[in-house]
C-alpha positions in Angstrom: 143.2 99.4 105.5 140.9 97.1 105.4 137.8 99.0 107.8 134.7 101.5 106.2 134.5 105.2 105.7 131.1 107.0 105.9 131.1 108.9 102.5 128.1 110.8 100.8 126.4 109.6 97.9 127.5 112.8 95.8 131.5 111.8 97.0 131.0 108.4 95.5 128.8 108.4 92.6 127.6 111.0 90.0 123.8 111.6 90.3 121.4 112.8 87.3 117.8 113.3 87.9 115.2 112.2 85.5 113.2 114.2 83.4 109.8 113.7 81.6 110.4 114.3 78.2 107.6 115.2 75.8 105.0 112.8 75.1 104.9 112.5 71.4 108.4 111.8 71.4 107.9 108.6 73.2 106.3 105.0 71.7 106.0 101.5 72.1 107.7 100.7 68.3 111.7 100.7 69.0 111.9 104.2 67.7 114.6 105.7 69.6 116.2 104.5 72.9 114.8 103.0 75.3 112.7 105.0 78.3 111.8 104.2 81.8 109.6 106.2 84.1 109.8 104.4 87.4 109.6 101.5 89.4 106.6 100.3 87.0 109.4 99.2 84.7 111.9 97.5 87.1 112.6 94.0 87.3 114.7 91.4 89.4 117.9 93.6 88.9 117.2 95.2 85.1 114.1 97.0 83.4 112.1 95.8 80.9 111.8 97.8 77.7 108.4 99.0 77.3 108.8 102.4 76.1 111.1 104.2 73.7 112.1 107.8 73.1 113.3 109.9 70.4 114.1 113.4 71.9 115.2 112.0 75.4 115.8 114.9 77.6 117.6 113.6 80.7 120.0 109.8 79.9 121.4 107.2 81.3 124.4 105.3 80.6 124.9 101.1 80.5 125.7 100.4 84.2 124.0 103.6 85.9 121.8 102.4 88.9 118.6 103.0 88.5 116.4 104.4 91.3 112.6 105.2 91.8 113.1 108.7 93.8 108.9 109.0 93.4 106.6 106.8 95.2 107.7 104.2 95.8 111.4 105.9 96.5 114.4 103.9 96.8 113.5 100.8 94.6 117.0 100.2 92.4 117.7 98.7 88.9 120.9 98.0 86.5 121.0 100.3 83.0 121.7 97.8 80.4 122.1 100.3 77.5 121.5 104.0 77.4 118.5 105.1 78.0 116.2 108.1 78.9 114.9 108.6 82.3 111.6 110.5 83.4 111.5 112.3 86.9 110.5 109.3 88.7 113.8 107.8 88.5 117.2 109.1 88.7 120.9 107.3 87.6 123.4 106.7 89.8 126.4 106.2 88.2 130.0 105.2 90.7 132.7 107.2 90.6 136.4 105.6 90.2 137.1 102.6 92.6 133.2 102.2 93.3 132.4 98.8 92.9 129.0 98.8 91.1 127.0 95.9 92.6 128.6 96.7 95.4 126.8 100.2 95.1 123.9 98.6 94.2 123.1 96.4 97.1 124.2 99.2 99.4 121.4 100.9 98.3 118.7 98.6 98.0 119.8 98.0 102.0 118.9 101.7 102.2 115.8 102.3 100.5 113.7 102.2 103.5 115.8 104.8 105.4 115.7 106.5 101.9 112.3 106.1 101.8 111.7 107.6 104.9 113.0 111.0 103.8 110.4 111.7 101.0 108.5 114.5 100.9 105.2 115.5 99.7 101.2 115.7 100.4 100.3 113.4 97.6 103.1 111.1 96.4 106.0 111.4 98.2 108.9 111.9 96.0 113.1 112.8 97.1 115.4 115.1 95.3 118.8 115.5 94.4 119.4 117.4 97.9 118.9 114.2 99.4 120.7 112.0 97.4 123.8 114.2 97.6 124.1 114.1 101.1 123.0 110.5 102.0 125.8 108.8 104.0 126.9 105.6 103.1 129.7 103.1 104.3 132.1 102.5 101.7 135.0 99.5 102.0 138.1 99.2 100.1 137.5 98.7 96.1 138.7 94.9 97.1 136.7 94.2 99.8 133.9 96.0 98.1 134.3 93.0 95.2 134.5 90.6 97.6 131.1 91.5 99.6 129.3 91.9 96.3 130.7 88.7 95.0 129.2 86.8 97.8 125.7 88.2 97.9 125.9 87.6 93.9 126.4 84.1 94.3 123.3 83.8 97.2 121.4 85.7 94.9 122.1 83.6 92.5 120.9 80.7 93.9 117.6 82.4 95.4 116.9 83.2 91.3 117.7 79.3 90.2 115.1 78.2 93.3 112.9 80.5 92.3 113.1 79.5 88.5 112.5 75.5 89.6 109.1 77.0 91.3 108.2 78.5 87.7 109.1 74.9 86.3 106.6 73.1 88.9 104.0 75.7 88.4 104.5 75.2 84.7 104.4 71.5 84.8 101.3 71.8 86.8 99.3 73.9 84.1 100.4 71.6 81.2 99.1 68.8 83.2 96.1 70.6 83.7 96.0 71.3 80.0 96.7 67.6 79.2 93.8 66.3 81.2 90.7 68.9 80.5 92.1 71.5 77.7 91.8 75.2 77.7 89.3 76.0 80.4 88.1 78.7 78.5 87.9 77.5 74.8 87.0 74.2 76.2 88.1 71.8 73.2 87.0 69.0 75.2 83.7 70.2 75.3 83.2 69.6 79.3 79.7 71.0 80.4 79.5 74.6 81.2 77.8 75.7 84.6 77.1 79.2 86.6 79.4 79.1 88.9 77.2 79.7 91.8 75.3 76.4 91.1 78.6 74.1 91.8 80.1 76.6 94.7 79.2 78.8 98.0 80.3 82.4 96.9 81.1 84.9 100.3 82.0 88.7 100.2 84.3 89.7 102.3 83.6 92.3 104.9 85.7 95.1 106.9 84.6 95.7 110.5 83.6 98.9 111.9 87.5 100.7 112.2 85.3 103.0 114.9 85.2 99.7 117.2 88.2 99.4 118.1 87.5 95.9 120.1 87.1 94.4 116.6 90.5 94.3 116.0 93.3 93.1 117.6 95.5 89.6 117.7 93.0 86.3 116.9 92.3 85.9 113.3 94.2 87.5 110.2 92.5 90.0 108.5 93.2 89.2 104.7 93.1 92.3 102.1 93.9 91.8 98.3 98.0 92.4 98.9 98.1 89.1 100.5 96.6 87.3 97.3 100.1 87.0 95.1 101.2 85.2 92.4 102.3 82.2 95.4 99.9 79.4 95.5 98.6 80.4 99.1 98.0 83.6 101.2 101.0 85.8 101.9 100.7 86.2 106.5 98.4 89.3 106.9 99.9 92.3 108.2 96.6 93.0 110.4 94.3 90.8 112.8 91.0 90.8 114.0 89.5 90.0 117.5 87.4 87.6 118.1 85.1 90.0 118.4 85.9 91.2 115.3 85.9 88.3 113.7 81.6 87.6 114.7 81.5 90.7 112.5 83.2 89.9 109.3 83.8 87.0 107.3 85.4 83.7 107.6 86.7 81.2 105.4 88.4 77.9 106.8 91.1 75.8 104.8 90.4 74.6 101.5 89.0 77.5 100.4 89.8 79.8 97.6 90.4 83.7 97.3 90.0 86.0 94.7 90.4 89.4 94.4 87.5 91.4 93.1 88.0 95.0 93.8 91.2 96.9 92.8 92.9 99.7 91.5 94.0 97.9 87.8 92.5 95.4 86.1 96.0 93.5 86.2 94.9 92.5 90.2 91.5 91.5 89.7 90.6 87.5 89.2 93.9 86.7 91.1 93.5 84.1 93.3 94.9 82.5 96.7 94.1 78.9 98.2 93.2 79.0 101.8 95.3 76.9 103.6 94.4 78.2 107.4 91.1 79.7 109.0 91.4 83.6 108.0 89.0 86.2 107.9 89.0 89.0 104.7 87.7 91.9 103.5 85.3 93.2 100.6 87.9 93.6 98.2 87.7 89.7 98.0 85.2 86.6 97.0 85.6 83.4 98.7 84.7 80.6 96.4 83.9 77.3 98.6 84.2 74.4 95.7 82.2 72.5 98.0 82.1 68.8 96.3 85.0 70.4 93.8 88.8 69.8 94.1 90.7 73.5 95.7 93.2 72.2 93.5 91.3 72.1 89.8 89.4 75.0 90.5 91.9 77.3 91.6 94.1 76.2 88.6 90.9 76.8 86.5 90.6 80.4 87.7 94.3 80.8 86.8 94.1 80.0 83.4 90.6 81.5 83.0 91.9 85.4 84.0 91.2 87.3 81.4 87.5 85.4 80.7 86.7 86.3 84.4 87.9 89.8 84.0 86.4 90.6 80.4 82.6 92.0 82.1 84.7 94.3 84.2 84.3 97.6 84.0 87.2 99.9 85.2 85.0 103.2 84.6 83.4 101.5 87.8 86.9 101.0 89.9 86.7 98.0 88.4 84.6 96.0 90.5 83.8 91.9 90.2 81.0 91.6 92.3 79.6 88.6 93.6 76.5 88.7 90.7 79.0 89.0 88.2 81.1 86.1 89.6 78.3 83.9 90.1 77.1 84.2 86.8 80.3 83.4 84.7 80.0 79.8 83.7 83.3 77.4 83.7 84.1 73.6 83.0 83.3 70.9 85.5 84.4 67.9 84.9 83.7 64.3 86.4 84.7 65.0 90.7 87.2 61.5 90.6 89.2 63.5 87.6 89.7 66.4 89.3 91.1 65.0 92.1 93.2 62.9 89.8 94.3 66.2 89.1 94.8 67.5 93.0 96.8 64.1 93.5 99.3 65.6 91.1 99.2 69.0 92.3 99.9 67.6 96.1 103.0 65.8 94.8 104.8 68.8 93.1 103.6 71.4 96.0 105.8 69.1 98.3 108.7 69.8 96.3 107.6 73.7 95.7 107.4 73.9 99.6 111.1 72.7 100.0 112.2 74.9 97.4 110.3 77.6 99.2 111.8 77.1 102.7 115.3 77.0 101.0 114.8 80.9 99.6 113.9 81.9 102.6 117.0 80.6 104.4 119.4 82.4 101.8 116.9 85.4 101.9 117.9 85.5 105.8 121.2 84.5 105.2 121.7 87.9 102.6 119.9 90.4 104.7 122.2 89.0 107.6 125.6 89.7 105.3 124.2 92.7 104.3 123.4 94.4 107.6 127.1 92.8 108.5 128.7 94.9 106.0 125.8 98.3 105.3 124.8 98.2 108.8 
């Protein structure tokens, strides 16, 4: 028979729910087995080992599925080894004739409607209730291999496109290495200048939300989620009027982006190139490298992270206002150089552009498989 059945979770799989255990039996020196606590530990498809545990109270096995049950819910993982799990995760581990990535793309198809059933005033968070009595389709153990074989092999080839993008970016930073040194130790001894004296520096703004004319469909409205670890701006999820727009801030093409208030000092200094008219809010600088290369500066900022963040003070929210930034001196080097530089950075964003189009048509191509087959 070669059609679905609609199953439960708790049919299909055995599920244990995390547990914190205590905190001295927990460290960061290989003493025990390794510990995850949530999604903070999750990576493409297995965690990294930060923590480990002595007196683990709630384990995992090798090949349990890993899921974030507390905000964010639904987020999945593979076990590699046994390991302890705190309360924001829980293992999933199939039962007999339960094709494990199978199970494990089923349910990363279903973590929004998981998602969706979380409970709780200040982090949302699902329990083993709701795990138990989830309904899932479930094919024959063969056809089951065969579906999770095929998404393998696209996923695959999304994680080889998107190691080639590491490469270029790579290549890109030695060459920027190569040509001026370390921005921050500066071996080449480049003159040093305030920032502010070689580029415009703009706070972002956020429009009265009591106006509701200032928003609507003209301009994006960039906020700090939009400034990744990509080269440019991620599409904003919200737009400004026009009239909005007259109220907050603009930056056109060519500029660059950088985040300056956030909740860790992990998101603060990164940075975005403009590469269409947006407006943004006062979570972010604009730096506007005027006479300066988009291309050398935003590499500069890059590899000059942890300089730009060392005056922050997180006691504060961590904030790197636009005194701070204006103040922190960098390297600028001869204009015609740096634009040597941009030439080179043109050439390999062609081929990081390609690379980037062909994810996205195996990212369309898996989620269309996969509501083929989980839908």
């Amino acid at each position: 028979m070669n059609k679905t059945e609609t199953k439960t979770l708790y049919e299909v799989t055995e599920i244990i729910m995390g547990q914190s255990p205590d905190s001295e039996s927990y460290n960061d020196k290989g003493e025990g087995i390794p510990f995850y606590q949530g999604k903070s530990d999750f990576g493409e498809v297995y965690p990294t080992v930060r923590m480990y545990c002595t007196s683990p109270k709630k384990i995992a096995m090798a090949d349990d599925i890993l899921m974030s049950v507390r905000a964010p819910i639904g987020d999945v993982n593979i076990a590699q080894e046994e390991c302890c799990i705190g309360r924001g995760l829980a293992a999933i581990r199939p039962k007999e004739n339960i094709n494990l990535k199978y199970l494990f793309y089923l349910l990363d198809y279903y973590k929004e409607r998981l998602a969706e059933q979380g409970t709780g005033s200040t982090f949302k968070a699902i329990g083993k209730d709701v795990l138990k009595d989830f309904n899932v389709p479930i094919w024959p153990f063969e056809k089951q291999q065969w579906i999770a074989d095929i998404i393998d092999e696209i996923q695959e080839l999304i994680f080889n496109r998107k190691e080639a993008i590491t490469v270029l970016d790579n290549l890109v930073k030695s060459r920027f290495i190569e040509m001026f040194g370390d921005p921050v130790t500066n071996p080449m001894g480049w003159e040093r200048i305030r920032l502010a004296d070689k580029c415009e520096i703009v706070t972002g703004n956020t429009p009265s939300r009591k106006v509701k004319e200032y928003y609507g469909n003209d301009i994006e409205w960039i906020k700090s989620d939009n400034i990744t670890e990509a080269t440019n701006l991620t599409t904003a999820t919200e737009y400004l009027s026009d009239e909005g727009a007259k109220v907050g801030r603009i930056v056109e093409a060519g500029s660059i982006l950088m985040t300056c208030i956030a909740g860790s000092l992990r998101s603060i200094g990164n940075v975005a190139i403009v590469d269409r008219a947006v407006a943004f809010n006062q979570q972010i600088n604009a730096i506007l490298p005027n006479e300066q290369s988009t291309y050398f500066m935003y590499e500069q900022f890059r590899l000059s992270k942890e300089y730009i963040c060392s005056g922050v003070n997180m006691a504060l929210k961590g904030i790197l206002s636009k005194g701070q930034l204006s103040e922190i001196e960098f390297i600028f080097p001869p204009v015609e150089l740096q634009k040597q530089f941009a030439d080179f950075v043109s050439i390999t964003d062609k081929s990081k552009l390609a690379i980037q189009q062909s994810i996205e048509t195996l990212q369309t191509l898996k989620a269309k498989l996969m509501q083929d087959y989980f839908g």
